[in-house]
C-alpha atoms as an extended CHARMM CRD file, in Angstrom:
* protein
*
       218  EXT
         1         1  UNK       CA            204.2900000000      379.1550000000       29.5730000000  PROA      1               0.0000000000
         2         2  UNK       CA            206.4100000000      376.0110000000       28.7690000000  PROA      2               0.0000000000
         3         3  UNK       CA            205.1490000000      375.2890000000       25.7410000000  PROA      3               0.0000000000
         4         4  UNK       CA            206.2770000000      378.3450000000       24.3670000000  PROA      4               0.0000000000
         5         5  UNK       CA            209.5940000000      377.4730000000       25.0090000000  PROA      5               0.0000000000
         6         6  UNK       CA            210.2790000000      373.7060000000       25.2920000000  PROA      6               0.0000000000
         7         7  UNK       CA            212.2560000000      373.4150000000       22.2800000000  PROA      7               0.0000000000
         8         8  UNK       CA            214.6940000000      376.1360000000       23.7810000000  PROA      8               0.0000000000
         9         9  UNK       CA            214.6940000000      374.4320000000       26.7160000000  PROA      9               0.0000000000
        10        10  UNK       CA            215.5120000000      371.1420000000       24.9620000000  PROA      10              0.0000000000
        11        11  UNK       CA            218.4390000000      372.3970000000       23.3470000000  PROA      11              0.0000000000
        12        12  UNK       CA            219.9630000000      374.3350000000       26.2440000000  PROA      12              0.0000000000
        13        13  UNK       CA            219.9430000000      371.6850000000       28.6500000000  PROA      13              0.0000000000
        14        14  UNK       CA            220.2890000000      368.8800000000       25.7860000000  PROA      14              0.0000000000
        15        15  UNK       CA            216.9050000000      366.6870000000       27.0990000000  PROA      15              0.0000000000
        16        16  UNK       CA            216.4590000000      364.6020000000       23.8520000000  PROA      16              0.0000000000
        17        17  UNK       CA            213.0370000000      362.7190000000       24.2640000000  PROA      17              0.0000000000
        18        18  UNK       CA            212.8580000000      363.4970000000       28.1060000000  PROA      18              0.0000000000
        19        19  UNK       CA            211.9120000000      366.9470000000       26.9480000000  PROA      19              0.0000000000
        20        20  UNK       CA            207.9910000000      365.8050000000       26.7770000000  PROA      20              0.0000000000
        21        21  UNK       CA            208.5520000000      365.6750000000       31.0320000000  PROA      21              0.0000000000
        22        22  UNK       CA            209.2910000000      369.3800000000       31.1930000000  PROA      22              0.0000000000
        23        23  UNK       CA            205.3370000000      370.2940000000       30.8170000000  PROA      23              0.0000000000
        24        24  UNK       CA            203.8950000000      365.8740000000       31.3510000000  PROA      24              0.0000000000
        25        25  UNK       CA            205.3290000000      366.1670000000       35.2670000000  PROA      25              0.0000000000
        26        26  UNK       CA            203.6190000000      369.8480000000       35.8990000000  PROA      26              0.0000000000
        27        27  UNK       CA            199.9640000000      368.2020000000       34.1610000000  PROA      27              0.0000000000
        28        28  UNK       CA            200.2370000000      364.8560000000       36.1160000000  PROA      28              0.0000000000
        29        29  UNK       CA            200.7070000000      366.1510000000       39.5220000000  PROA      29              0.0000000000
        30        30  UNK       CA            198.5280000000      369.1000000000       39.1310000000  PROA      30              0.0000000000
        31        31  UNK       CA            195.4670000000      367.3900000000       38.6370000000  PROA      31              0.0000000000
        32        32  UNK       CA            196.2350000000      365.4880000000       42.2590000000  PROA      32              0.0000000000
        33        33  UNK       CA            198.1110000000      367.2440000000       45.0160000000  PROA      33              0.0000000000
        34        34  UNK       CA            197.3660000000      370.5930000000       46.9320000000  PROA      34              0.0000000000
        35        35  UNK       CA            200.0770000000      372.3390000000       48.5390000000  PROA      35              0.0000000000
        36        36  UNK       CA            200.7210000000      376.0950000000       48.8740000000  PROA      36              0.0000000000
        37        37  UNK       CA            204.3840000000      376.9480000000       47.4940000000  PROA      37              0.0000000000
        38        38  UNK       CA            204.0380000000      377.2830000000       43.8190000000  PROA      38              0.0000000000
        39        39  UNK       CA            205.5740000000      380.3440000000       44.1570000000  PROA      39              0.0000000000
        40        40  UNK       CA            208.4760000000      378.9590000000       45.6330000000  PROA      40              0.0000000000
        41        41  UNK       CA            208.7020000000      375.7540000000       42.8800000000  PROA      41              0.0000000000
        42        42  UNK       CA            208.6130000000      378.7210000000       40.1920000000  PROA      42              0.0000000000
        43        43  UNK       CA            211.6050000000      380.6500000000       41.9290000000  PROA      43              0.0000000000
        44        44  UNK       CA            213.5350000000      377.6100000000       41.6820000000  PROA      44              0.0000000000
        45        45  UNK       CA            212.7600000000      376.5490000000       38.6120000000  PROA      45              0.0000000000
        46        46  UNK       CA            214.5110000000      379.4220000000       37.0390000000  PROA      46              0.0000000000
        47        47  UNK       CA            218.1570000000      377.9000000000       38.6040000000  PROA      47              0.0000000000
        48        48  UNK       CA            217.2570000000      374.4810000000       37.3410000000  PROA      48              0.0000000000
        49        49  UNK       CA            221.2940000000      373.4590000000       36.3120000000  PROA      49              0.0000000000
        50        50  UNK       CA            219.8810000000      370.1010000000       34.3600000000  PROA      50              0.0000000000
        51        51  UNK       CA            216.6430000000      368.8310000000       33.0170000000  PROA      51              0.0000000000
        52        52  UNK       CA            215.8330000000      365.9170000000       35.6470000000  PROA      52              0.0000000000
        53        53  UNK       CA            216.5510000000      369.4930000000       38.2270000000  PROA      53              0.0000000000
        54        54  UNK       CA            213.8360000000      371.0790000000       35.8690000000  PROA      54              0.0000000000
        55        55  UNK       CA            211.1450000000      368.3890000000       35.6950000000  PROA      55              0.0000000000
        56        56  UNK       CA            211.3360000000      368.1440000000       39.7420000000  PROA      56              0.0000000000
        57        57  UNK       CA            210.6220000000      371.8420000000       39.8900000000  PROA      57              0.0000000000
        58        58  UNK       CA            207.7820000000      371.6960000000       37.3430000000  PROA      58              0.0000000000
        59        59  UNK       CA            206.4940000000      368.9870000000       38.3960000000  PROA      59              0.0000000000
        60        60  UNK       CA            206.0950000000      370.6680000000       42.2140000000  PROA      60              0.0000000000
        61        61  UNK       CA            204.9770000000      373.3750000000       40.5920000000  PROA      61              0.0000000000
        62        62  UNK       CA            201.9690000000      371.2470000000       39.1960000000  PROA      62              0.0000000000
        63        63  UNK       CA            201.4130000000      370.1350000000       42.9300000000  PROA      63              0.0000000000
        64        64  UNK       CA            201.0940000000      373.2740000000       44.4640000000  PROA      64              0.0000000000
        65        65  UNK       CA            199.0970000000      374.9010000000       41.7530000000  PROA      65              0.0000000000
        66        66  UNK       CA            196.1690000000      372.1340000000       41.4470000000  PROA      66              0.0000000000
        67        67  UNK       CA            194.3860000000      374.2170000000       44.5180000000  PROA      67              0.0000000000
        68        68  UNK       CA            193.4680000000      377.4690000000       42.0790000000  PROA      68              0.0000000000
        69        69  UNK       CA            192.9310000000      375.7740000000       38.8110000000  PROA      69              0.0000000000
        70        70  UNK       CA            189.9320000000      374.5990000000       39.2010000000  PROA      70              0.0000000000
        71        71  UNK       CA            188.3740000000      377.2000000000       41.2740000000  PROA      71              0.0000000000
        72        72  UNK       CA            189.9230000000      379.9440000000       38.9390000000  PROA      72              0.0000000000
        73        73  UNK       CA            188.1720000000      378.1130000000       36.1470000000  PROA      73              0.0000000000
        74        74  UNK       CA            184.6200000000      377.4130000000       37.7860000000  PROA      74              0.0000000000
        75        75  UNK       CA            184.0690000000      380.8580000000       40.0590000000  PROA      75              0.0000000000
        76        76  UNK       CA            184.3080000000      383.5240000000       37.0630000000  PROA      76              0.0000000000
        77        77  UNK       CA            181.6630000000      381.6430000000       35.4040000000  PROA      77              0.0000000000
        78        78  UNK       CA            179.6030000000      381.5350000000       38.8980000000  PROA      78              0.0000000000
        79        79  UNK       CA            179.8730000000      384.7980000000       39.7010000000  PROA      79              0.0000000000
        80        80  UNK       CA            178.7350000000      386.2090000000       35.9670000000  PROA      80              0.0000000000
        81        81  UNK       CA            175.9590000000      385.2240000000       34.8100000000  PROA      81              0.0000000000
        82        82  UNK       CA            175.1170000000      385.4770000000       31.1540000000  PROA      82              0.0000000000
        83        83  UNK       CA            177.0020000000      387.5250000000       28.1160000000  PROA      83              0.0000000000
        84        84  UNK       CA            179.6640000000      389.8480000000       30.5190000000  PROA      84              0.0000000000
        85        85  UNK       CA            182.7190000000      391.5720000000       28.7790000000  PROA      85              0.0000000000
        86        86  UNK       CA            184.0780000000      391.2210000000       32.6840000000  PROA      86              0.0000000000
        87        87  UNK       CA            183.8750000000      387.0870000000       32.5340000000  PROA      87              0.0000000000
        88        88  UNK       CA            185.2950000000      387.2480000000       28.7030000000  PROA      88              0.0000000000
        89        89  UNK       CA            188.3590000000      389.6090000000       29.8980000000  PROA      89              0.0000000000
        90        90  UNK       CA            188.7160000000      387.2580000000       32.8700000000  PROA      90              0.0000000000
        91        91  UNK       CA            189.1050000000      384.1050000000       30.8860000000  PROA      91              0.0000000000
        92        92  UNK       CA            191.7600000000      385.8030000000       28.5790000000  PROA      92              0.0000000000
        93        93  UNK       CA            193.5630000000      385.9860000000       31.2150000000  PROA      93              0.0000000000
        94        94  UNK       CA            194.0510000000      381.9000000000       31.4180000000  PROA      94              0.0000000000
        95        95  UNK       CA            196.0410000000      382.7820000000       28.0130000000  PROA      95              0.0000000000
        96        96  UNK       CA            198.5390000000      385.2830000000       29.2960000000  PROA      96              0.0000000000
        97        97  UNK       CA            200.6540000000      382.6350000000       30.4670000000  PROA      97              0.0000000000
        98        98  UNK       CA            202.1050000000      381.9650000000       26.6840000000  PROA      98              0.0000000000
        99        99  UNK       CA            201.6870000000      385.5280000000       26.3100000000  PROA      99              0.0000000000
       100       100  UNK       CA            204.0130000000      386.6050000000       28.7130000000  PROA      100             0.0000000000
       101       101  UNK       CA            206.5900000000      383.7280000000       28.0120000000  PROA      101             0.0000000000
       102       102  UNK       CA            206.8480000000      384.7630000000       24.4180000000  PROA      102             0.0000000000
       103       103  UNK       CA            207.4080000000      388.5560000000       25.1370000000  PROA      103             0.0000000000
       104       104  UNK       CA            209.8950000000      387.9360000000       27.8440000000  PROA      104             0.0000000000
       105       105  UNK       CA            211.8870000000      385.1260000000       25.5930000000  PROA      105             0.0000000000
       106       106  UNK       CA            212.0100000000      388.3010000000       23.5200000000  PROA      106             0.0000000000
       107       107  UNK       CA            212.9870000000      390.6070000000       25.6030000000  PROA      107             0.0000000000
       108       108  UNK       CA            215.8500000000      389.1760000000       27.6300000000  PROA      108             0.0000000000
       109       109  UNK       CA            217.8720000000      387.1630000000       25.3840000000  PROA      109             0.0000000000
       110       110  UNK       CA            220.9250000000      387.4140000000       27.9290000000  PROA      110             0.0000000000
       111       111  UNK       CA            219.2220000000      384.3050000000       30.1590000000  PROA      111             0.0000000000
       112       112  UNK       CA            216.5310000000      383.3380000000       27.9100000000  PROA      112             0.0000000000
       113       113  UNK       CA            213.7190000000      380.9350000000       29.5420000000  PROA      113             0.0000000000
       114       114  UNK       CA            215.0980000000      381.3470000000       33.2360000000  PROA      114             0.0000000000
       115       115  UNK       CA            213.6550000000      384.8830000000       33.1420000000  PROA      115             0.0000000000
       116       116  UNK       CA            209.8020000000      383.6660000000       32.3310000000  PROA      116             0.0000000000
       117       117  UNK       CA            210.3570000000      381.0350000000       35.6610000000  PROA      117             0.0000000000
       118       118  UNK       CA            211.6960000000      384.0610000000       37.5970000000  PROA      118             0.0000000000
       119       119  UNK       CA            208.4590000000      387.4500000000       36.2010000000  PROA      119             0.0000000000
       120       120  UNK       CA            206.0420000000      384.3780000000       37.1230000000  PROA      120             0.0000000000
       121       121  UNK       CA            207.3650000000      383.3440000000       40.6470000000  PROA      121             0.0000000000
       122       122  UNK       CA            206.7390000000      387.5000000000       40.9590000000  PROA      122             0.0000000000
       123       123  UNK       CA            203.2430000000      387.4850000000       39.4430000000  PROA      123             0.0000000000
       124       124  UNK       CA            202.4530000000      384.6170000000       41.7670000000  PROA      124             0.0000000000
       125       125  UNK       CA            203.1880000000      386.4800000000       44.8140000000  PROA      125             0.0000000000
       126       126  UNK       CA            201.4110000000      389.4750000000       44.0460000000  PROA      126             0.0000000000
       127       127  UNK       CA            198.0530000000      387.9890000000       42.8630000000  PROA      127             0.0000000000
       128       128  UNK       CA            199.0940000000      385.5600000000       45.9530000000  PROA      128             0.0000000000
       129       129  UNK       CA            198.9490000000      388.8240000000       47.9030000000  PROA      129             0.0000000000
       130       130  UNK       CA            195.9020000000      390.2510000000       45.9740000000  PROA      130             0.0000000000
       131       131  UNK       CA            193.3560000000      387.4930000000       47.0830000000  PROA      131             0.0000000000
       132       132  UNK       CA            193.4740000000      387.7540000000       50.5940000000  PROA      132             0.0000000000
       133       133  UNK       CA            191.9980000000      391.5540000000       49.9380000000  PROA      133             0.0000000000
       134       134  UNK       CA            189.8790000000      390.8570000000       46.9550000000  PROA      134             0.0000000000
       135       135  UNK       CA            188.3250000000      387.4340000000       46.7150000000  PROA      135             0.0000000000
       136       136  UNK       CA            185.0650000000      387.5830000000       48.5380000000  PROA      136             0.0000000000
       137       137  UNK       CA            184.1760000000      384.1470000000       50.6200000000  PROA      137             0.0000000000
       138       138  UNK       CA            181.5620000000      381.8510000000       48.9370000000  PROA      138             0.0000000000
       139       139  UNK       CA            178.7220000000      380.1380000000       50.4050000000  PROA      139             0.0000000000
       140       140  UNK       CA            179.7370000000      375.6300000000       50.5520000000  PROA      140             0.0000000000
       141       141  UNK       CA            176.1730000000      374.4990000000       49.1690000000  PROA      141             0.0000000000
       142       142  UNK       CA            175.2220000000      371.1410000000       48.0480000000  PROA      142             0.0000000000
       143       143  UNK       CA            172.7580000000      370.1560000000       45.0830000000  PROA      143             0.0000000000
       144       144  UNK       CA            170.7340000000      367.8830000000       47.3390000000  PROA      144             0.0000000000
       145       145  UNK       CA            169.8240000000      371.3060000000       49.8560000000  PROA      145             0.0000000000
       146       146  UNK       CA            168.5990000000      374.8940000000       48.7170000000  PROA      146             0.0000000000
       147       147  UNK       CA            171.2730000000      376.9180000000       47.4340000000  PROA      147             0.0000000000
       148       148  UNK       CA            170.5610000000      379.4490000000       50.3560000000  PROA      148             0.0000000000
       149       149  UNK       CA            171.5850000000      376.4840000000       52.6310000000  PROA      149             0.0000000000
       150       150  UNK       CA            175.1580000000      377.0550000000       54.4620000000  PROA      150             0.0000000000
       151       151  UNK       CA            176.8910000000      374.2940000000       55.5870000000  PROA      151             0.0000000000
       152       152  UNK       CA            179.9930000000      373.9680000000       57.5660000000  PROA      152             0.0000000000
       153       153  UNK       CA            183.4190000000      373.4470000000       56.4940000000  PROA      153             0.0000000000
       154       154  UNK       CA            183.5010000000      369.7990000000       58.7720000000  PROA      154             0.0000000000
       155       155  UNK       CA            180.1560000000      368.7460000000       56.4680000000  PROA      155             0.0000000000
       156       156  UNK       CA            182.4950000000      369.4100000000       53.2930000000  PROA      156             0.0000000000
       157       157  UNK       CA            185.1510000000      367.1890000000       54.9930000000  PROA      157             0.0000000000
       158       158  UNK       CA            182.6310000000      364.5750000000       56.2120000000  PROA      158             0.0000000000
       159       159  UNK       CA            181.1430000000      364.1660000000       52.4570000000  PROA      159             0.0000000000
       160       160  UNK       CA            184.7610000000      364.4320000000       50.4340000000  PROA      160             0.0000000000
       161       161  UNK       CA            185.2910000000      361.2460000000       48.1540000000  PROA      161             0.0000000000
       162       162  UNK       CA            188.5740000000      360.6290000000       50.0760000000  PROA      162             0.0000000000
       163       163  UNK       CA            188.8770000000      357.1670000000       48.2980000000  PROA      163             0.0000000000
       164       164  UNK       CA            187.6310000000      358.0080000000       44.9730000000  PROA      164             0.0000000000
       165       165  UNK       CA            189.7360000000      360.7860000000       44.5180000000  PROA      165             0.0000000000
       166       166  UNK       CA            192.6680000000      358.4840000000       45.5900000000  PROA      166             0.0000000000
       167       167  UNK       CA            191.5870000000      356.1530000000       42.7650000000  PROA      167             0.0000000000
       168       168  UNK       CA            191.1340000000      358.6610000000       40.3230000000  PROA      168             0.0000000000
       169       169  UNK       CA            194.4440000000      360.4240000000       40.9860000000  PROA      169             0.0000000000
       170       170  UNK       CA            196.9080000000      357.1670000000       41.1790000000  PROA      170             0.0000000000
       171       171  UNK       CA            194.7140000000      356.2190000000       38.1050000000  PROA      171             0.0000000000
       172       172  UNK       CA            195.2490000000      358.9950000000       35.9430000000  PROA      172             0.0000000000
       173       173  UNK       CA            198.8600000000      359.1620000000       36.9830000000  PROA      173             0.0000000000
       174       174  UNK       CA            199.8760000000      355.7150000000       35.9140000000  PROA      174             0.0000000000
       175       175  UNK       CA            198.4870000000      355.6890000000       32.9150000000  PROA      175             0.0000000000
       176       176  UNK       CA            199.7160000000      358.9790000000       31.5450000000  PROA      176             0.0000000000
       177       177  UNK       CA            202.7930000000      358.3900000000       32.9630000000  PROA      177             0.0000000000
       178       178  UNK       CA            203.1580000000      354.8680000000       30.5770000000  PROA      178             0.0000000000
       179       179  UNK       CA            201.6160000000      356.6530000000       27.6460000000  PROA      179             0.0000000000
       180       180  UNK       CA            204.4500000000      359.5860000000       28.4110000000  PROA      180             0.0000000000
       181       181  UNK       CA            207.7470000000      356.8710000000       29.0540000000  PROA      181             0.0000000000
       182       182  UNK       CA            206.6850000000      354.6510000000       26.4170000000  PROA      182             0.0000000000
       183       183  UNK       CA            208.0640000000      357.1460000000       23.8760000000  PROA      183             0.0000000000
       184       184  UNK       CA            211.6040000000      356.7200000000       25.7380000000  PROA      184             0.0000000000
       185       185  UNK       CA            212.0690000000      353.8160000000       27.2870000000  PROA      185             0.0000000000
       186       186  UNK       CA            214.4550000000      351.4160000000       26.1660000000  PROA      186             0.0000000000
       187       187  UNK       CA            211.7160000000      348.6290000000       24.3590000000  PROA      187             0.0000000000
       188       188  UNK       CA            208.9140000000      351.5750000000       24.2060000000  PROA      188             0.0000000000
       189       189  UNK       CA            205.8620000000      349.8470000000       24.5960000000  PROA      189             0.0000000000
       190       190  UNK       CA            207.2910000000      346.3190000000       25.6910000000  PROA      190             0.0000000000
       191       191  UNK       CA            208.8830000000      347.6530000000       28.2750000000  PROA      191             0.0000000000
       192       192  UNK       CA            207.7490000000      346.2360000000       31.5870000000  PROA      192             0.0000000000
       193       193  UNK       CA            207.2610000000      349.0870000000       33.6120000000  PROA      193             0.0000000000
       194       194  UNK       CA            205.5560000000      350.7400000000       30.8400000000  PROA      194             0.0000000000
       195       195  UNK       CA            202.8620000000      347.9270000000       30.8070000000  PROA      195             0.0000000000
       196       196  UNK       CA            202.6830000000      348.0990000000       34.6630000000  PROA      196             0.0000000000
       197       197  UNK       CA            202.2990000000      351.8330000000       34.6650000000  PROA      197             0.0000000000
       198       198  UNK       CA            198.7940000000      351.4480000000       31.8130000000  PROA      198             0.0000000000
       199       199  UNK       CA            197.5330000000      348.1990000000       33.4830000000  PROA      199             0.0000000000
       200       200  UNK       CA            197.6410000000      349.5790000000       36.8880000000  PROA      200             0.0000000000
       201       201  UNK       CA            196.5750000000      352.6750000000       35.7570000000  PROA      201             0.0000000000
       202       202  UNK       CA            193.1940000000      351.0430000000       33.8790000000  PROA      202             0.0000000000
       203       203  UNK       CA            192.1800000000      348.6170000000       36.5230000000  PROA      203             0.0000000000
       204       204  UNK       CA            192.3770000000      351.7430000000       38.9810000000  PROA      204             0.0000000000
       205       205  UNK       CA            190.3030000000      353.7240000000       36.7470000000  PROA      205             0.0000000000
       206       206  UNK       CA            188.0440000000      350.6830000000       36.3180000000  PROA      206             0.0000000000
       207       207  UNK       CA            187.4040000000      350.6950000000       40.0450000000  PROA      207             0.0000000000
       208       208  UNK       CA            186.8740000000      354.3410000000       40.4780000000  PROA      208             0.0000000000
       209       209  UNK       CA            184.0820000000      354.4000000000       38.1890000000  PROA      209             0.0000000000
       210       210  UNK       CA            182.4520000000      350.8910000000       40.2030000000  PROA      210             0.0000000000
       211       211  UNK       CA            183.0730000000      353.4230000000       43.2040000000  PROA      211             0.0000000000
       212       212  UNK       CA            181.4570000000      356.2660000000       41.9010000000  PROA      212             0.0000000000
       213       213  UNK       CA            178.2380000000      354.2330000000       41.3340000000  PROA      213             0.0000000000
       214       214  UNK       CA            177.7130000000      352.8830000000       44.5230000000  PROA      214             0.0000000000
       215       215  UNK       CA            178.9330000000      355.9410000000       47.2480000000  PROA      215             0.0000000000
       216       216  UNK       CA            176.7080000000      357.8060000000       48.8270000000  PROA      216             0.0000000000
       217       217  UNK       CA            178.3420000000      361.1630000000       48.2500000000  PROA      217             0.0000000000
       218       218  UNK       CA            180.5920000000      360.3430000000       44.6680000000  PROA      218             0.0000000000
């Protein structure tokens, strides 16, 4: 949705380089944090008053929305099998975002790119609403048991890669974060928390993968 309209965003709320953040901060947490108020974060992104107000909000919204991406990716795929014009029209749907933000840019020109924060913090809610009724429950299996094997929600728990996770998360986050600054900070890439962010970031990364090779359940 943001990309459609970063540049408009830029302008009204005069960003400069720190425009980048408005769809960097949603990406960086996303991919790390699960909390359920992304409908909320959406809501108040639309009365953002200032960019650093807007890349909070995004970037919250990134939190509380890493809990469905990856599910929303993997179960349509899981649940049909071979060529299905169901799965195809369900993965179209991952597009409607930009869709949606271009038509309603369009269509209300009286307050612009706060109305595509304020239709999504609606659409949220409803499919929000929609899954409790719709989404059946799916069996937790584990490559190392038959698939007809059910374990419990405690053996998920036990066999989570609490650590690894941790590394991979700070990890990725420090170094995208100093690829992302280096364009604005004062010496770009000589400036010191720049390096910090990309060495912490690749020594992190460096011991996730170590980790990875020697857990029991990576």
């Amino acid at each position: 949705m943001t990309t459609v309209m970063t540049d408009k965003i830029g302008k009204d709320l005069d960003m400069d380089g720190w425009v980048v953040w408005i769809t960097s901060a949603c990406l960086l947490t996303s991919g790390g944090f699960v909390l359920p108020f992304g409908t909320l974060a959406a809501f108040a992104a639309s009365w953002a008053p200032d960019g650093p107000s807007l890349i909070v909000f995004t970037t919250l919204i990134g939190l509380f929305s890493a809990a469905a991406v990856t599910p929303a990716v993997g179960q349509p795929g899981a649940v049909y099998n071979g060529l299905c014009k169901r799965r195809n029209r369900a993965f179209a749907c991952f597009s409607a975002g930009t869709f949606i933000a271009g038509v309603v840019l369009e269509v209300a020109r009286r307050v612009r790119w706060r109305a595509c924060f304020w239709v999504f913090s609606v659409l949220c809610a409803e499919f929000g609403a929609l899954v409790a009724f719709t989404v059946p429950s799916d069996e937790r299996v584990f490559p190392s048991l038959p698939t007809t094997t059910r374990v419990s929600g405690w053996e998920v728990l036990k066999r989570f890669d609490l650590f690894g996770a941790e590394l991979a998360t700070v990890g990725v986050s420090a170094s995208s974060a100093g690829l992302t600054l280096a364009g604005v900070a004062s010496k770009e890439w000589g400036t010191p928390y720049v390096v910090a962010l990309l060495v912490v970031g690749v020594v992190l990364l460096g011991i996730f993968i170590f980790w990875q090779s020697v857990y029991k359940f990576p």
